[in-house]
Each structure stands twice: as structure tokens, then as C-alpha cells.
Backbone as CSV, one residue per row, in Angstrom:
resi,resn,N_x,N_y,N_z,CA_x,CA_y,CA_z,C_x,C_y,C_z
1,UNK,113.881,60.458,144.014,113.706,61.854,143.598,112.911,61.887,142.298
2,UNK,111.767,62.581,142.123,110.709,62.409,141.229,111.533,63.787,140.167
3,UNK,111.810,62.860,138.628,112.573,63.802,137.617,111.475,63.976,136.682
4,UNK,111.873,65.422,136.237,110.917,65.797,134.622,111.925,66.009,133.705
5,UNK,111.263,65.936,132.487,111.534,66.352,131.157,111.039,67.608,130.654
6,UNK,112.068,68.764,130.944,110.961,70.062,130.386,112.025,71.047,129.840
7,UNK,111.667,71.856,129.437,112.394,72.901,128.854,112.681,73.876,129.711
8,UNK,114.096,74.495,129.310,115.011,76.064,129.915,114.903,77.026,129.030
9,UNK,114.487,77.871,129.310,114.753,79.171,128.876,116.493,79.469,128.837
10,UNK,116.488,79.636,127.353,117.578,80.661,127.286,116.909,81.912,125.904
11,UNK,118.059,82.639,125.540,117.852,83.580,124.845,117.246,85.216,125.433
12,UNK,116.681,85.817,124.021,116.551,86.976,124.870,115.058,87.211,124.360
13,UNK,114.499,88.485,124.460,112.583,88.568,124.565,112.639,88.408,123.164
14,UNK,111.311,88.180,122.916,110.891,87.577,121.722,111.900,86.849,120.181
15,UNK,112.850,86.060,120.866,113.603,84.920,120.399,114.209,84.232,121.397
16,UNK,113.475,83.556,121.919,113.607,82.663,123.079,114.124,80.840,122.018
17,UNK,114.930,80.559,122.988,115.095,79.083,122.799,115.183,78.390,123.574
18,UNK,115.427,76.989,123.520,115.305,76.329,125.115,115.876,74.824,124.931
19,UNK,116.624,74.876,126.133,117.040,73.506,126.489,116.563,72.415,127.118
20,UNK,116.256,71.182,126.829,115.317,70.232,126.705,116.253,69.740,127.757
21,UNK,115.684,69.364,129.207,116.870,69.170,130.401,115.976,68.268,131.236
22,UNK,117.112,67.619,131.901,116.290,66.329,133.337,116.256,66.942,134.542
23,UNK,115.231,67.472,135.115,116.187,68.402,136.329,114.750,67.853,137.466
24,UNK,114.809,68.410,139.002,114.069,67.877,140.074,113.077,68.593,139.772
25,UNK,112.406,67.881,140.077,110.514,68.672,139.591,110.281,69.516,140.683
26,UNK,110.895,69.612,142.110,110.665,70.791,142.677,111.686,72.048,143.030
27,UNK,112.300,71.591,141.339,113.494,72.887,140.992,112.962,73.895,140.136
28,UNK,113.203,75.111,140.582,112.788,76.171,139.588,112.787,76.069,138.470
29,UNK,111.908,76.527,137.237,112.034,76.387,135.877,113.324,76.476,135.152
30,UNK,113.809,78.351,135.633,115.509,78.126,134.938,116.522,77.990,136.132
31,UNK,116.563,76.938,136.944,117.760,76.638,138.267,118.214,75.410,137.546
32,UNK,119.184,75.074,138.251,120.269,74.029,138.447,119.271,72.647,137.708
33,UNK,119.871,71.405,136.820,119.341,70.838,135.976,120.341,69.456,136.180
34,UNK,119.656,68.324,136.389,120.481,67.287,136.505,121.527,66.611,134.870
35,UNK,120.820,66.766,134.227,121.222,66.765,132.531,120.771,67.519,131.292
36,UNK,121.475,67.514,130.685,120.293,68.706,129.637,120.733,67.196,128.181
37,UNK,119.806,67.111,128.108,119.639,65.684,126.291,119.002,66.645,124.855
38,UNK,119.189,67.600,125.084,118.627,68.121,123.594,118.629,69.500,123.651
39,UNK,118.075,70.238,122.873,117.288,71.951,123.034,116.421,72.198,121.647
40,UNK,115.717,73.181,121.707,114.759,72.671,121.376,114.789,74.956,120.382
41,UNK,114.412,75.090,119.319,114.257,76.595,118.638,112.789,76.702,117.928
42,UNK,111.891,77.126,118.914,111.179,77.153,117.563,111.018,78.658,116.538
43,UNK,111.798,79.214,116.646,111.960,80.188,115.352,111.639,80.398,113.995
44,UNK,112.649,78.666,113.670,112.765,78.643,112.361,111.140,77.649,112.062
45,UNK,111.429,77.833,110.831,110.501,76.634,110.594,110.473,75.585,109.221
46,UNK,110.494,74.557,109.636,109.805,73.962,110.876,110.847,74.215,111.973
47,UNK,110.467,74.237,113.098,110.673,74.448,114.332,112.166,72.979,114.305
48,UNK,113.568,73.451,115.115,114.870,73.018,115.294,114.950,72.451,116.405
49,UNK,114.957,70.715,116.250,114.467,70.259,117.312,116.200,68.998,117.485
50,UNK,116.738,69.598,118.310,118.132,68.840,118.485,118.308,67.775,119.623
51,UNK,118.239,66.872,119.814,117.670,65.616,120.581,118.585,64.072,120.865
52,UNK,118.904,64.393,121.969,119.783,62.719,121.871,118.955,61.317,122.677
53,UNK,118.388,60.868,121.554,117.362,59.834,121.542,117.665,58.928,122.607
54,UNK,118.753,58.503,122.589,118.732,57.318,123.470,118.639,57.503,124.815
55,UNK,119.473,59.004,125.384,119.257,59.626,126.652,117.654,59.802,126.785
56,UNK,117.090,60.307,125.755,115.747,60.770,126.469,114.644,59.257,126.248
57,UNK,115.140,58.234,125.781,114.015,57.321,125.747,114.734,56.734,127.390
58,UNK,116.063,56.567,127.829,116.206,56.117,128.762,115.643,56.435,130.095
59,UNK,115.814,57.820,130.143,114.789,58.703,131.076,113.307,57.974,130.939
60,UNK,112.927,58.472,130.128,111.297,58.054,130.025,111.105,56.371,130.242
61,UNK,112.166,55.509,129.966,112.244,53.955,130.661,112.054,54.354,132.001
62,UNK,112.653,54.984,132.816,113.138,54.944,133.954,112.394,55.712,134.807
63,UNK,111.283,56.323,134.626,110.264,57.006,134.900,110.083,58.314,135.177
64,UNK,111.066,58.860,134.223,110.781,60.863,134.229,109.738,60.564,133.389
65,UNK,109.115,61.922,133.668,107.794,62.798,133.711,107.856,64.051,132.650
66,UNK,107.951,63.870,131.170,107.939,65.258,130.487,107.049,66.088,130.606
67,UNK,107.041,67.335,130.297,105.922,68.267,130.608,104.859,67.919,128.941
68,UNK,103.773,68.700,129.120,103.192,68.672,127.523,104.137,69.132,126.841
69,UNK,105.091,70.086,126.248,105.187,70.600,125.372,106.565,69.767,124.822
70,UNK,107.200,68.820,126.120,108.255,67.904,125.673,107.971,66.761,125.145
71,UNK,106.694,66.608,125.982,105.827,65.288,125.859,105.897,65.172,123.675
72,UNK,105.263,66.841,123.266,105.115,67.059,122.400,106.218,66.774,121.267
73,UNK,107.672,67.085,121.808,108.962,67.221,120.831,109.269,65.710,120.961
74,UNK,108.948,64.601,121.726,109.479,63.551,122.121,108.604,62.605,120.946
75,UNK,107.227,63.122,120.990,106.708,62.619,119.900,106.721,62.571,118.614
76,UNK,107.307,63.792,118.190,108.008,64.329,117.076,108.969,63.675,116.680
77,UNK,109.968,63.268,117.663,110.939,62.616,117.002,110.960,61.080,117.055
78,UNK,110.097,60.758,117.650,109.799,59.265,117.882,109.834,58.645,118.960
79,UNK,110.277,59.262,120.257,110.670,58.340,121.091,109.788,57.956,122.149
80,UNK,108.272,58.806,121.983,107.156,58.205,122.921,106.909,56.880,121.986
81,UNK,107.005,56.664,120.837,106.235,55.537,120.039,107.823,54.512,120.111
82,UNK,108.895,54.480,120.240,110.288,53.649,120.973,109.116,53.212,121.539
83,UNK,109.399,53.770,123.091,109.123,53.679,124.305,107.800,52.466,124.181
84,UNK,106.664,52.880,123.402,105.673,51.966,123.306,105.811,50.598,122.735
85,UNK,106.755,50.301,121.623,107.347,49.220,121.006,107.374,48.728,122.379
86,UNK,108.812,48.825,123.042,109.373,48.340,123.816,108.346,47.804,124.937
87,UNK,107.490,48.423,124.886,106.275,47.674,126.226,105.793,46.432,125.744
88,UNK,105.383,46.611,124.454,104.990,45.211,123.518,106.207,44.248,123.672
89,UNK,107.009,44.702,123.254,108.617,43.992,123.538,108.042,42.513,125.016
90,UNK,107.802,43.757,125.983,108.129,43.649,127.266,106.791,42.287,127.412
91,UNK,105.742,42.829,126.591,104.661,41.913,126.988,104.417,40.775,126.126
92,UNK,105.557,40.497,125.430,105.306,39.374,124.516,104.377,39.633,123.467
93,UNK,104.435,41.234,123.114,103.550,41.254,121.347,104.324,40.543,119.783
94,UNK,105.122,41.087,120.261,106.139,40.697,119.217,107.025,41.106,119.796
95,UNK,108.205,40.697,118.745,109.617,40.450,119.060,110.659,41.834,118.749
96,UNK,111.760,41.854,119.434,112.173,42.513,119.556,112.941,43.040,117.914
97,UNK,112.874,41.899,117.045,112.779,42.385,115.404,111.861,43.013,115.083
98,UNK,110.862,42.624,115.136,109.553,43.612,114.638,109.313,44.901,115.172
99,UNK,109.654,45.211,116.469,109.446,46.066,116.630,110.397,47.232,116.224
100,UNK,111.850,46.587,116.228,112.637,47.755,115.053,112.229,47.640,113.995
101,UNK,111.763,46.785,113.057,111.406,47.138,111.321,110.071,48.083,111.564
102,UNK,109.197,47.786,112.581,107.755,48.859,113.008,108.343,50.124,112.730
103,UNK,109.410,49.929,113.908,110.486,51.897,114.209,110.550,52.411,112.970
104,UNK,111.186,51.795,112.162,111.962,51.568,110.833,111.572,52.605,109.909
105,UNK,110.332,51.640,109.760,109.027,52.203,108.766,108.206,53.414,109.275
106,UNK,107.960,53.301,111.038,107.913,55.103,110.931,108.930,56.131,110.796
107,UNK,110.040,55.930,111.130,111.354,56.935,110.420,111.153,56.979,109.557
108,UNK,110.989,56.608,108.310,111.055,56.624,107.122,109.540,57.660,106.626
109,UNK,108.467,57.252,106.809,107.337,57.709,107.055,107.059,59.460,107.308
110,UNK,108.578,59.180,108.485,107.929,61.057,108.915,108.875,61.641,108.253
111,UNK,110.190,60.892,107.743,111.234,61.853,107.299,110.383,62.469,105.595
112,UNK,109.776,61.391,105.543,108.790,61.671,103.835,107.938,63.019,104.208
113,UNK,107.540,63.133,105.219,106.496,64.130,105.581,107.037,65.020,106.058
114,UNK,108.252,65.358,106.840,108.948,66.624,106.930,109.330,67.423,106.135
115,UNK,109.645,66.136,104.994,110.496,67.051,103.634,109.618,67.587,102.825
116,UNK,108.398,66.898,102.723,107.285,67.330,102.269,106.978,68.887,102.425
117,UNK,107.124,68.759,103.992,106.485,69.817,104.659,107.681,71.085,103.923
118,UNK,109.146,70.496,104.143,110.055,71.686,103.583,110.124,71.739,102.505
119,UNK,109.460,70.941,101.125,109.512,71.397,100.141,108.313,72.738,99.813
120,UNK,107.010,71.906,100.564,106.259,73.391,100.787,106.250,74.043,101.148
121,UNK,107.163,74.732,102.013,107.323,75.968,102.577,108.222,76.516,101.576
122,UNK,109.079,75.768,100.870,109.748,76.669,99.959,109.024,76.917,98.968
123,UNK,107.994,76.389,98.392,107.399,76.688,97.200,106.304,78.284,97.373
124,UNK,105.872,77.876,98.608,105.308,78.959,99.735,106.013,80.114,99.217
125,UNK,107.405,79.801,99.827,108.340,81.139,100.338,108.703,82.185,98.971
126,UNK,108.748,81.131,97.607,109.337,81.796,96.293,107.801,82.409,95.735
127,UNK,106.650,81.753,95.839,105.187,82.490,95.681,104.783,83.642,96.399
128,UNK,105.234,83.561,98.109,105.040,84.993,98.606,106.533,86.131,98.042
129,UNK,107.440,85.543,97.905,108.375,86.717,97.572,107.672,87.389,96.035
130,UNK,107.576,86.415,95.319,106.947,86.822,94.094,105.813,87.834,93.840
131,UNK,105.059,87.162,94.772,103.603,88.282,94.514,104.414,89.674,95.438
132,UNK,104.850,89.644,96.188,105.784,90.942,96.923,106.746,91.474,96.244
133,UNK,107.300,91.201,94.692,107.822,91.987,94.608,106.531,92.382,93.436
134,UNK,106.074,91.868,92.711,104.643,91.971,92.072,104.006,93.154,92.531
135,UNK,104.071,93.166,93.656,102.969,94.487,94.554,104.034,95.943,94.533
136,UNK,105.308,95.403,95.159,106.422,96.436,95.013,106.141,97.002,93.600
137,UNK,106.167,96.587,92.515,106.127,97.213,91.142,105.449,97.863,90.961
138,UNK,103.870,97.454,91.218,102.711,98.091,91.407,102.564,99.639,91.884
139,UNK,103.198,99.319,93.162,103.519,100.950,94.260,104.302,101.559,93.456
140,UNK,105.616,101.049,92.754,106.563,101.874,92.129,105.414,102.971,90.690
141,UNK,105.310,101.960,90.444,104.830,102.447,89.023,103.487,103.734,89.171
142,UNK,103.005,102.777,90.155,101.670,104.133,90.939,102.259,105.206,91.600
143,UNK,103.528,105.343,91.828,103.776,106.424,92.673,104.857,107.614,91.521
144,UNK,104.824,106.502,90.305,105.809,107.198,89.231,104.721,108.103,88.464
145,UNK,103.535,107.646,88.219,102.656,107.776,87.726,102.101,109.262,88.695
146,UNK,101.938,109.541,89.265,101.661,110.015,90.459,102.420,111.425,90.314
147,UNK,103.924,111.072,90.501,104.714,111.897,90.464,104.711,113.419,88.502
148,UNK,104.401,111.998,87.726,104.501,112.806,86.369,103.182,113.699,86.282
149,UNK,102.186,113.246,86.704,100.910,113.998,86.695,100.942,115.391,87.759
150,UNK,101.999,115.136,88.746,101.866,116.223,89.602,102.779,117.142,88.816
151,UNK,103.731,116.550,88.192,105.087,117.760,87.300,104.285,117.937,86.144
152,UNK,103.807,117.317,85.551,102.484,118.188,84.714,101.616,119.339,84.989
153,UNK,101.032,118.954,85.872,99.987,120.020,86.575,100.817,121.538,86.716
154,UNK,102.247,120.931,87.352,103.137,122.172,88.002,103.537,122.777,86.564
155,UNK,103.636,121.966,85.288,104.176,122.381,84.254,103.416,123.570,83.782
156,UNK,102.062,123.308,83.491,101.035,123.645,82.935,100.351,125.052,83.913
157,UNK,100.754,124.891,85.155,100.192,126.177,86.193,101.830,127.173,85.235
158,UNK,103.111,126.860,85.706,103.942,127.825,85.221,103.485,128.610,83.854
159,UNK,102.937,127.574,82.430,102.646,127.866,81.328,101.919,129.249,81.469
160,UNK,100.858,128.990,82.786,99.921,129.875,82.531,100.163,131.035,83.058
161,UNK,100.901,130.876,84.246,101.041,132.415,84.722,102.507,133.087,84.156
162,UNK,103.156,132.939,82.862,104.098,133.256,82.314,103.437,133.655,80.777
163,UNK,102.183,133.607,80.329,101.430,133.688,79.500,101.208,135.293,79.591
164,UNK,101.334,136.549,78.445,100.584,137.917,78.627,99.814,137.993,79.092
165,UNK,99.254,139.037,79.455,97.436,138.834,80.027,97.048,140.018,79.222
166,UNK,95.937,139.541,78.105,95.179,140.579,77.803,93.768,140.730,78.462
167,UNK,94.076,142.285,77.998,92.996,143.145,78.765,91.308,142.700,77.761
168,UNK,90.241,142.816,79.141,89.440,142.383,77.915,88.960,143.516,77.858
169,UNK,88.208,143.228,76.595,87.206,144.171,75.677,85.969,144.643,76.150
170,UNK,86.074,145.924,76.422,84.588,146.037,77.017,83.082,145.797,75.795
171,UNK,82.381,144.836,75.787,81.440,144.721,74.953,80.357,146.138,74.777
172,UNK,80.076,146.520,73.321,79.410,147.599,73.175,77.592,147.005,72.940
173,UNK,76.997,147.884,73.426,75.791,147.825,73.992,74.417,147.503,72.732
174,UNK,74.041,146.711,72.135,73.365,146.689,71.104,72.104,147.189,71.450
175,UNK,71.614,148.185,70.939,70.414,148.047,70.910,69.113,147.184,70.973
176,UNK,68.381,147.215,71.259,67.288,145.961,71.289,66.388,146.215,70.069
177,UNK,65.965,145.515,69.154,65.567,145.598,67.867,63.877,144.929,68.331
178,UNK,62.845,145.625,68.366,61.829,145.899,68.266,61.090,144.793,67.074
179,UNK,60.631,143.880,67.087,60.576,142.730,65.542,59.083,143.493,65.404
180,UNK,58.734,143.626,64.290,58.125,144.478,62.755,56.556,143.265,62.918
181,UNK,55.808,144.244,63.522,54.228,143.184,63.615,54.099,143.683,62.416
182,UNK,53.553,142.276,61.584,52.854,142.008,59.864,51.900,142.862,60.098
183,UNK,51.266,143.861,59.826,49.389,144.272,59.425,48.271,142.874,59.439
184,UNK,47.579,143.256,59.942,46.471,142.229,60.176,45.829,142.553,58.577
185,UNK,45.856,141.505,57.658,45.049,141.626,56.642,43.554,140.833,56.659
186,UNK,42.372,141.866,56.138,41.354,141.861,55.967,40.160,141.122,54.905
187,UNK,40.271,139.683,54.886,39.897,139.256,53.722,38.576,140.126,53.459
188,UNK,38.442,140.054,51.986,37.416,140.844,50.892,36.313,139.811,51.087
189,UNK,34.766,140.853,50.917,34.171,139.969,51.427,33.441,139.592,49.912
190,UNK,33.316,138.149,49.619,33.114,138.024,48.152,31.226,137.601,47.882
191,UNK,30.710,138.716,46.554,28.906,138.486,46.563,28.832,136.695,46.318
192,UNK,27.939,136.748,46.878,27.308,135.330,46.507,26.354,135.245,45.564
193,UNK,27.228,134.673,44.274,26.428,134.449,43.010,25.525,132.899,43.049
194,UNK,24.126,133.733,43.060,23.517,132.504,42.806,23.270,131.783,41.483
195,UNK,22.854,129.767,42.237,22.947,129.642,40.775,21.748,129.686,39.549
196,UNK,22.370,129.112,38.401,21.764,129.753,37.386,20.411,128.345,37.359
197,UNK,19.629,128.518,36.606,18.140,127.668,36.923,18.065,127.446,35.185
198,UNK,18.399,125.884,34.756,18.701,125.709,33.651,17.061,125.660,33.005
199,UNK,16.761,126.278,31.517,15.362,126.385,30.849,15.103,125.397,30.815
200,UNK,13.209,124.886,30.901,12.223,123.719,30.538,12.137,123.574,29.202
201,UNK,12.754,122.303,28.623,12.743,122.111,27.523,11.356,121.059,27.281
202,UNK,10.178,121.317,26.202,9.118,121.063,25.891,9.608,120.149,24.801
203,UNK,9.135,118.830,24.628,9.327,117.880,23.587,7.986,118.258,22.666
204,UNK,8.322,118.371,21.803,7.331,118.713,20.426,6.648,117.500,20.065
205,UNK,5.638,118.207,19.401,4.346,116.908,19.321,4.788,116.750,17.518
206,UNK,5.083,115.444,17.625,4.896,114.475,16.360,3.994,114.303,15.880
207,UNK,3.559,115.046,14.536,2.481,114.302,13.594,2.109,112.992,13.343
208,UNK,0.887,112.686,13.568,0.836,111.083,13.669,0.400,110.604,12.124
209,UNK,1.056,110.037,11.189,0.838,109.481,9.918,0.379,108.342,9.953
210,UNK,-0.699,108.761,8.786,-1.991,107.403,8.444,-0.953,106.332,7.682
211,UNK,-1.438,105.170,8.207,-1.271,104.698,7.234,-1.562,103.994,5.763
212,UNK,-0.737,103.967,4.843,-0.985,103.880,3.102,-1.878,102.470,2.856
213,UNK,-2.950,102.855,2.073,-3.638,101.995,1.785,-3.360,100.868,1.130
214,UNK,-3.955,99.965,1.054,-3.148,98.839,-0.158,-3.165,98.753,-1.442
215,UNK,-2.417,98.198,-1.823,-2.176,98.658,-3.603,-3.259,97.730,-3.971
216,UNK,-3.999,98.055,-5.257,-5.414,96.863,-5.668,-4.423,96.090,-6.590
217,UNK,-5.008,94.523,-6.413,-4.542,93.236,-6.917,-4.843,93.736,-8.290
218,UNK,-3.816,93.159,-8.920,-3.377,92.701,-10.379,-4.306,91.626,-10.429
219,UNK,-4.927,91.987,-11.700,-5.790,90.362,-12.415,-5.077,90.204,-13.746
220,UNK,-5.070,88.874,-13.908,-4.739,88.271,-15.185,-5.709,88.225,-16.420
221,UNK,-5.108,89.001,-17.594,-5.769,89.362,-18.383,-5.770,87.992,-19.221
């Protein structure tokens, strides 16, 4: 009788869970099930994966058939990479020590990387709550804000229509004031004095003087 490894539906619409079961491969998905070795939630996360190893590596010795998505959880928890040891086992790779310290060291390996994985989701989880309540404040404060400007407005409309009303003033009519044209003044028209024509002055004639004869020499008496 040709067996699979696949999952049952239980639960209800959109929170479904499922039981990880050995049942006849030409049995309905949720009918009658020869064993059920695990079940399987993925809800949470990481995804709740409950599994009894030795049943399901024995199956898979013995030649059940998981579907992909068991194929998938089987790998998860280790027992397609068992299963492969044990062939080496089988073919003289090494010994049946080595291949548990191999196991060993991947247990160890993924449990490092799960926790990993759950320490980051919590660091995740306290950063999205944070910025969410961050945003919550935001809305609060915008909608407080919001609110005082509208009881303002309402304040300030009451102010006004509780205010007297005076009557206005009918404005009286000014006359239009006519502006005062200057007289065009007439410059004077002034004679043109011509000019004056200064007298020819005649240089006078100089007497021309002889000149004095010479005195007669002294003789010695």
C-alpha cells in the first residue's frame, strides 16, 4: 500500500491548522489516516511546527512519500538531512559516529538561527509598536488641535453676533473743488542795449633832442 506524508486540515476559515499524518495516498485529503506524527500552525510566527522525529524519519526509511509542503517541515526540522546521513551510514561514507556529531552540529546551527530569527522579530515587534503609538500621538494631537481651532472659530462667530450693531453714517456729499489755474505770466520784453565802442587813443609825438656838444679840452697853462 503506497503511504504519504501530508497534512489535515483542521480548524476553521482563515485560521486553519493541520495535522502532519501517514494516511493511503488514494485517501481523501481530510478521511481516515493511518497515523498522525506531528501537526503543523502556521499562524504564529515563526510558524509551530510539533513533530515526532523518530516516527517521521521511520516512515521516510520505509518509503512514504511526503507531499512538498511536508517535504518542506521535515526539512525544517532535520529529518530529510537524518535520513541522508544514514544513506552514507548505509554506503560506507562514514561511520555511524560521524554522522551523529554531523546531526549534532546542524542542531545546534539552526537552533542559533531560529533564535536569531526570534530575537528579530521581537526587536521588529517593539519598533513597529513604537512608531504606532508615535503615529497614534500624532492623530491625537492633530485632531486636538483641530478641535480648539474649530471652538475658536465658534467662539469668535458668537463674539460677533452678540456685538451692538451700529447704524452707519450716511457720508455727506463734498463738493468738488475746482483747483485755481495760475495766470499765464508775460515776460517783459527787454531793449537791447548796444555796446559801447571804446575812443582811439593817438600816442603823441615826442620831441626829438639834439644832442649836447662836447665840452672844449682844458690845456695846461
Amino acid at each position: 500500500m503506497p503511504a504519504k506524508i501530508r497534512l489535515q486540515r483542521h480548524g476553521r476559515k482563515r485560521f486553519a491548522y493541520y495535522h502532519i499524518v501517514i494516511a493511503d495516498s488514494r485517501a481523501p485529503r481530510d478521511g481516515s489516516n493511518i497515523e498522525r506524527i506531528g501537526s503543523y500552525n502556521p499562524n504564529t510566527n515563526p510558524a509551530t511546527i510539533d513533530l515526532d522525529f523518530d516516527k517521521a524519519l521511520t516512515w521516510l526509511v520505509n518509503g512514504a512519500q511526503p507531499t512538498d509542503t511536508v517535504r518542506a517541515i521535515l526539512s525544517y526540522k532535520g529529518v530529510m538531512y537524518k535520513k541522508h546521513l544514514l544513506g552514507g551510514v548505509a554506503k560506507g561514507a562514514f561511520t555511524a559516529e560521524e554522522a551523529e556529531t554531523k546531526f549534532e552540529a546542524w542542531v545546534a546551527e539552526k537552533a542559533n538561527k531560529v533564535q536569531a530569527k526570534k530575537d528579530g522579530l521581537v526587536v521588529n515587534s517593539e519598533s513597529s509598536k513604537k512608531a504606532q503609538l508615535d503615529m497614534e500621538a500624532k492623530k491625537n494631537a492633530e485632531r486636538a488641535n483641530a478641535i480648539a481651532k474649530r471652538n475658536a472659530n465658534a467662539a469668535a462667530a458668537a463674539r460677533a453676533a452678540s456685538a451692538p450693531k451700529v447704524e452707519a453714517v450716511e457720508e455727506e456729499e463734498v463738493p468738488e473743488v475746482t483747483p485755481e489755474v495760475a495766470p499765464e505770466i508775460i515776460p517783459e520784453e527787454v531793449p537791447e542795449v548796444a555796446p559801447e565802442v571804446a575812443p582811439e587813443i593817438i600816442p603823441e609825438e615826442v620831441p626829438e633832442v639834439a644832442p649836447e656838444e662836447a665840452a672844449p679840452e682844458k690845456t695846461e697853462g
